[in-house]
C-alpha positions in Angstrom: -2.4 -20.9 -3.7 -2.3 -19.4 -7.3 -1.6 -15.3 -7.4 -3.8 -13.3 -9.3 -1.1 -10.9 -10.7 -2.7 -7.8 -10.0 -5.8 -9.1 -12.2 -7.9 -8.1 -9.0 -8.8 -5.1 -8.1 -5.9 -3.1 -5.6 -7.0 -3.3 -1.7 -8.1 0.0 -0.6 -6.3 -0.5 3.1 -2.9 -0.1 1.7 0.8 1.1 3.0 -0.2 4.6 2.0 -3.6 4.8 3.1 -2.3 3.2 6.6 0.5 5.6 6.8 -1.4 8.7 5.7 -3.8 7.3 8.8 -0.8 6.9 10.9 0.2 10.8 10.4 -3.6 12.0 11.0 -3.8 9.9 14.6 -0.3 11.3 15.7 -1.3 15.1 14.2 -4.4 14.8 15.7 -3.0 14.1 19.5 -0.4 16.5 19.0 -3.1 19.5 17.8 -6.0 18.3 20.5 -3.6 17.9 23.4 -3.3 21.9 22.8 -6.6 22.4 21.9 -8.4 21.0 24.9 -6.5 22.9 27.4 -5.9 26.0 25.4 -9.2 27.8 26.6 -8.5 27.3 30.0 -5.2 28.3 29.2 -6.0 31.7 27.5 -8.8 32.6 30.4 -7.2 31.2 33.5 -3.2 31.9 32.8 -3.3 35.1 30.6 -6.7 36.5 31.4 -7.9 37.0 28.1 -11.7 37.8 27.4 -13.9 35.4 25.4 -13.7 36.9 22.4 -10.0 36.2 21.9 -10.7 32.9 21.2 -12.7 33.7 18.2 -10.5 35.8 17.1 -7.4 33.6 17.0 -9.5 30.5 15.6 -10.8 32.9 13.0 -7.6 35.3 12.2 -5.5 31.5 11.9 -7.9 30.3 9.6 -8.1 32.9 7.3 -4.8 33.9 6.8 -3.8 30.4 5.9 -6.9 30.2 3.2 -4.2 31.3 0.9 -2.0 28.3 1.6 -4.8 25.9 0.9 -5.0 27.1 -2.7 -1.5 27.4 -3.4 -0.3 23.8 -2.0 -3.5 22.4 -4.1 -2.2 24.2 -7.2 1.6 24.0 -6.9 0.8 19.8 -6.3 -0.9 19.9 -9.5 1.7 22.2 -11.3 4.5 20.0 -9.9 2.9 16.6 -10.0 4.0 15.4 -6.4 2.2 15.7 -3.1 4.2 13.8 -0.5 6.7 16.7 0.0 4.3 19.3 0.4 2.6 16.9 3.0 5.6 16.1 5.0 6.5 20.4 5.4 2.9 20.9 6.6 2.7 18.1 9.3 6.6 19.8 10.4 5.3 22.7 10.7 2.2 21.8 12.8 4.3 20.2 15.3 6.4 22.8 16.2 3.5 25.6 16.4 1.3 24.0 19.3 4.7 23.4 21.2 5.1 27.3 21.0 2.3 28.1 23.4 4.3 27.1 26.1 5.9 30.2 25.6 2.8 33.0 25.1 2.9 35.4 27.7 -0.1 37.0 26.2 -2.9 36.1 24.0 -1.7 37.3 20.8 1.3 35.0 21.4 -0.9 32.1 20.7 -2.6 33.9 17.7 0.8 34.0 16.2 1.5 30.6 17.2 -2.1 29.0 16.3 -2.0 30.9 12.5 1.7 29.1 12.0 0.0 25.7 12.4 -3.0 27.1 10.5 -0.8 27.4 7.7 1.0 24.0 8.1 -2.4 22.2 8.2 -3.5 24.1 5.4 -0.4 23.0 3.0 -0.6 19.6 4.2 -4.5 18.9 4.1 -5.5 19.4 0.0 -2.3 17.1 -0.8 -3.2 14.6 1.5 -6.5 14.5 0.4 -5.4 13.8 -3.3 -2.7 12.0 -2.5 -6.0 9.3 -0.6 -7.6 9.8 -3.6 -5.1 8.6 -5.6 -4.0 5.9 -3.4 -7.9 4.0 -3.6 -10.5 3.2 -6.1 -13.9 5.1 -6.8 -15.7 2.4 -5.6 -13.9 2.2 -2.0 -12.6 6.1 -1.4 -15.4 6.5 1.4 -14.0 3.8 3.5 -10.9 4.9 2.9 -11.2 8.4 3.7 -13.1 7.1 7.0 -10.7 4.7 7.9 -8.4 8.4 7.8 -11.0 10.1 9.5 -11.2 7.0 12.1 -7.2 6.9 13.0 -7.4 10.9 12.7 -10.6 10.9 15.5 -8.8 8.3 17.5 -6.2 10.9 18.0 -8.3 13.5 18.8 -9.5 11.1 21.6 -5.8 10.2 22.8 -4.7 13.8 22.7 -7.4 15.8 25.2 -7.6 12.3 27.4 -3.7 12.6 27.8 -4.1 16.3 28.5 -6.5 15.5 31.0 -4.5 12.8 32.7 -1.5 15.2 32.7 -3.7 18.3 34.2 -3.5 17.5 38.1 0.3 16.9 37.3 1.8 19.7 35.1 1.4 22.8 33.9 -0.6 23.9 30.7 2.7 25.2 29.1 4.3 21.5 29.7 1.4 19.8 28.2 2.2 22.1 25.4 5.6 21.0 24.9 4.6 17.1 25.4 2.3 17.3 22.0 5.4 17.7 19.9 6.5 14.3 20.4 3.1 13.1 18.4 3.4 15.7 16.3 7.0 15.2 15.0 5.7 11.5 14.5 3.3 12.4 12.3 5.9 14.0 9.9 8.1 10.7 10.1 4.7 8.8 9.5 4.6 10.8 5.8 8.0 10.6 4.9 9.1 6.7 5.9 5.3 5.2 4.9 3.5 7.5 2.1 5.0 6.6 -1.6 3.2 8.2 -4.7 3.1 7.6 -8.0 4.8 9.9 -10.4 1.9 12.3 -12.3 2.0 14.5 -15.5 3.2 18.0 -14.5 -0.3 20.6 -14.9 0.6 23.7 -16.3 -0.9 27.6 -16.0 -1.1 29.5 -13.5 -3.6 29.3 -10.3 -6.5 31.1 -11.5 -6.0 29.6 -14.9 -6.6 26.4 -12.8 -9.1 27.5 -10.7 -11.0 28.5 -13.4 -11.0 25.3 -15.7 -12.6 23.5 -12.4 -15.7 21.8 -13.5 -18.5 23.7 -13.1 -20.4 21.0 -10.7 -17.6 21.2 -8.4 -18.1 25.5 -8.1 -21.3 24.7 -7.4 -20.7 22.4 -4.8 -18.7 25.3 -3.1 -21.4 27.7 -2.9 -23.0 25.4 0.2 -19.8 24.4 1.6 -18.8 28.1 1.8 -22.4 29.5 3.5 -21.6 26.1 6.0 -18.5 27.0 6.3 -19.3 30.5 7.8 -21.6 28.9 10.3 -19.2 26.2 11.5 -17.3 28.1 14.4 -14.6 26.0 16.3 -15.2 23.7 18.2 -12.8 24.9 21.0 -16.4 28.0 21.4 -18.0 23.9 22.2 -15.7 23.6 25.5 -15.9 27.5 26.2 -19.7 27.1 26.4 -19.5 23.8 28.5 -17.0 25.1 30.4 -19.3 28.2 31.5 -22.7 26.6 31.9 -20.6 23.7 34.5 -18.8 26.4 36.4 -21.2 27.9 38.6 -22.5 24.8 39.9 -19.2 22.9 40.1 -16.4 25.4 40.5 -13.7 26.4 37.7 -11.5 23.3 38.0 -14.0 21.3 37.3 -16.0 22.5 34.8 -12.5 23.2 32.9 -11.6 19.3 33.5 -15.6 18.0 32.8 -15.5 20.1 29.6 -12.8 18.8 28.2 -13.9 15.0 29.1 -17.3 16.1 27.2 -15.0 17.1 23.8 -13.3 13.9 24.1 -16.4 11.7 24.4 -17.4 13.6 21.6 -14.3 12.1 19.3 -14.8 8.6 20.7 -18.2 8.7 19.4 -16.6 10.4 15.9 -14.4 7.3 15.9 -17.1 5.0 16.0 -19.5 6.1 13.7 -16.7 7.6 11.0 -16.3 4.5 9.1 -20.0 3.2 9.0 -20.6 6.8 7.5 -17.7 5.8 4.8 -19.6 2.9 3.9 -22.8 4.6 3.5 -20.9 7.3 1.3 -19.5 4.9 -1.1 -23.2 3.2 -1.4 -25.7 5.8 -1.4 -25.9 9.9 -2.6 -23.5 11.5 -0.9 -25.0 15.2 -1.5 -27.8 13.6 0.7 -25.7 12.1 3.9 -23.6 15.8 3.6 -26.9 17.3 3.7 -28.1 15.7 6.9 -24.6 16.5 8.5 -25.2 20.1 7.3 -28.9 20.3 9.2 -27.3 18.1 12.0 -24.7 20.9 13.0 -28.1 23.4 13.1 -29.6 21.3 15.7 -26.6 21.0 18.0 -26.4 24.8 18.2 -30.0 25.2 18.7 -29.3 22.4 21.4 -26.9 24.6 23.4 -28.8 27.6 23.1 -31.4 25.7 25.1 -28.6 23.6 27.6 -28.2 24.4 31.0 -25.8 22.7 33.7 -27.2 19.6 33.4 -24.1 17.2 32.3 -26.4 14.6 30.7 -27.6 17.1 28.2 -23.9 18.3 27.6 -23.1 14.6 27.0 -26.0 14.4 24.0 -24.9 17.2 22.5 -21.0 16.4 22.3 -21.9 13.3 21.0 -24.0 15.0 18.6 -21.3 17.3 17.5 -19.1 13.9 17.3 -21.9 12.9 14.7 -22.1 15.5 12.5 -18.6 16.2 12.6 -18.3 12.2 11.0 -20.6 12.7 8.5 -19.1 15.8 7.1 -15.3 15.2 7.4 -16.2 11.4 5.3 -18.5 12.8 3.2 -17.7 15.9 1.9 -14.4 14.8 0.7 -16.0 11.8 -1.1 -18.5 13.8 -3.0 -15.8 16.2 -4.0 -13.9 13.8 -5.5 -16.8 12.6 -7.9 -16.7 15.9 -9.1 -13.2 16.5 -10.5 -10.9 14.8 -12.6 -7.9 13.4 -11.3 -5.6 15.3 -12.5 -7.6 18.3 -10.4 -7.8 16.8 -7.2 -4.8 19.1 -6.2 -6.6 22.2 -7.2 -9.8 21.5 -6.0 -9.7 20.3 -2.7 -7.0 23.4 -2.4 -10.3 25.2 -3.2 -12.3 23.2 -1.0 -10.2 24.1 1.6 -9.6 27.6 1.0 -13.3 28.3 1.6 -13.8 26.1 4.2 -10.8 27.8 5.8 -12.3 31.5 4.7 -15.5 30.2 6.1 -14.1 29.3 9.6 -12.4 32.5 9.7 -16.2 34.3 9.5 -17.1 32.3 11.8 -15.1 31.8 14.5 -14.8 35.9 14.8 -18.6 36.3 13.9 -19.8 33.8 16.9 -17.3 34.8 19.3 -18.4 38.7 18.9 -22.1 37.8 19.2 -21.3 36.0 21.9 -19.1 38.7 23.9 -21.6 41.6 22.7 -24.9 40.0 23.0 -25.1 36.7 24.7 -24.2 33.0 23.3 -27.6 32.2 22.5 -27.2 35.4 19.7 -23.9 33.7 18.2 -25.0 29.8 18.4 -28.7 30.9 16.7 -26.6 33.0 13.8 -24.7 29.4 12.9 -27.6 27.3 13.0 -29.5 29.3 10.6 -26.8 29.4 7.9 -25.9 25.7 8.4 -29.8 25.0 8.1 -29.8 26.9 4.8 -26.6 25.3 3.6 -28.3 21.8 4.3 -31.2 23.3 1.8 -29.3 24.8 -0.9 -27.2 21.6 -0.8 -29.8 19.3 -1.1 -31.4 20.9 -3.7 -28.2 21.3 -6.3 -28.0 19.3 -9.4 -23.8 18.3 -9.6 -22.9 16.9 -12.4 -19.9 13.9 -12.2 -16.7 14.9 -13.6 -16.0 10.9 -13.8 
């Protein structure tokens, strides 16, 4: 059998794109273990009022937009990614594992803004550094086979904290995520290589501003999504509170959870066909659909009652849109900046998605303590709805 001698074009499943899927799966067990049982944990153990979990999703993701644009920049500046990646999945461990020891809400704030700011050092780099690992041709599938690993983690990590429930405390399962999460970190630093890049220079804004102007544009729908996409942790509160009349706290806790990780197995499947998609067809079109499917998941629990099955569509809903966004967004972004702005941008991306969030998160959890649920899930689905428009609408010019 005769070799080519690199003639062909590179396989886009390679040792980096592997690894970098490696280090999403582990992260991804590590931050959902947490996740899943962290509202039960915050009502049940330290009695805190609904609100609060708006409040720390939103107050952790805006205080870490910051990060997001500096880590994008500093990569570019510096011409190396892998570092910066391997510091933000270390520092993502550790914070989940230190809400086995909040004695009171804002304890978990602190804690939740720490791994906030990890993630948000690690995610632009690792984006850039998939980027730059794959083709133009093949960087859908290859940020859905990361999406994919990354889901499949997000399905190990509640259905371990679920198994683990009727056996140990919350504040053990706590601990237990570190050992994926320091995994993750090892994942980065033993797997990921990158090639060496010319050093950018100027300062952020300098950066920031020489951005191609299809990209800015691109941000002005991501950011109006962004304000509408609460977390999804509100997802299990709302579950969690339709269930528990009917079936007792225990068990709507323990359903609810099982309902968010159905909701990831259904991500997993559906992640990589949505790749493929990307990488054949306009992707400012599939984003769009993801955008107006968001709308009609909220409008969806609005109208839910305690009726599981309807619970069940509607996490497997939010599993669908949550696919279409997370391998598409990232794909279309990268057709609108060089590559020596990849860094940069999806730092930017990030930063409004993360300022975004931080609206969000507070915005629907205050409706919702103030007025009712249906207030705060009918205030995101009209802004996603719009997003999906505007989106749709936008002429993006391709930096490529």
């Amino acid at each position: 059998m005769s070799e080519d001698n690199g003639a062909h074009e590179p396989r886009w499943l390679n040792r980096n794109i592997f690894g970098m899927g490696m280090a999403s799966l582990f992260s991804d067990m590590n931050h959902e273990m947490a996740t899943a049982v962290l509202p039960a944990f915050l009502s049940s153990v330290l009695g805190a009022p609904a609100f609060a979990l708006g409040v720390i999703e939103g107050v952790a993701d805006g205080i870490s937009t910051i990060f997001q644009v500096w880590a994008g920049w500093y990569s570019d500046r510096i011409g190396k990614c892998k570092g910066l990646a391997a510091m933000g999945y270390f520092i993502t461990a550790f914070s989940k594992a230190s809400f086995a020891l909040a004695t009171s809400w804002w304890h978990v704030l602190f804690g939740r803004t720490v791994g906030w700011i990890g993630w948000s050092i690690r995610s632009p780099v690792r984006d850039a550094l998939l980027v730059e690992s794959t083709t133009p041709a093949t960087v859908g599938r290859a940020f859905a086979f990361h999406r994919t690993l990354d889901t499949l983690g997000a399905i190990l990590g509640p259905l371990i904290a679920w198994l683990l429930l009727d056996h140990v405390s919350i504040r053990t399962i706590f601990l237990v995520s570190l050992i994926p999460g320091l995994l993750a970190f090892l994942c980065i630093v033993l797997l990921v290589k990158e090639k060496a890049r010319m050093p950018e220079h100027g300062n952020t804004w300098e950066s920031l501003q020489n951005l191609p102007a299809g990209f800015r544009k691109f941000l002005l729908p991501v950011g109006i999504f962004g304000i509408s996409n609460f977390a999804p942790t509100l997802l299990i509160l709302r579950a969690q509170d339709l269930l528990t009349p009917d079936f007792g706290a225990a068990h709507a806790a323990a359903f609810a959870v099982g309902l968010y990780t159905f909701g990831n197995i259904v991500y997993a499947l559906v992640a990589y066909p949505i790749g493929t998609l990307a990488d054949r067809y306009e992707k400012k079109t599939i984003l769009s659909i993801g955008f107006a499917l968001f709308a009609i998941m909220c409008l969806g629990f609005i109208l839910a009652d305690a009726q599981k099955w309807a619970l069940v569509l509607l996490f497997a809903l939010n599993g669908i849109y949550t696919a279409i966004i997370e391998s598409s967004q990232p794909v279309l972004a990268s057709t609108l900046l060089c590559e020596h702005e990849h860094g940069t941008g999806y730092g930017a991306m990030s930063s409004v998605d993360g300022l975004g969030d931080f609206l969000s998160s507070i915005t629907v959890g205050v409706l919702w303590s103030v007025f009712s649920p249906a207030i705060g899930f009918g205030f995101a689905a009209t802004l996603a709805l719009f997003a999906a428009v505007l989106l749709y609408g936008l002429r993006l010019e391709s930096a490529n």
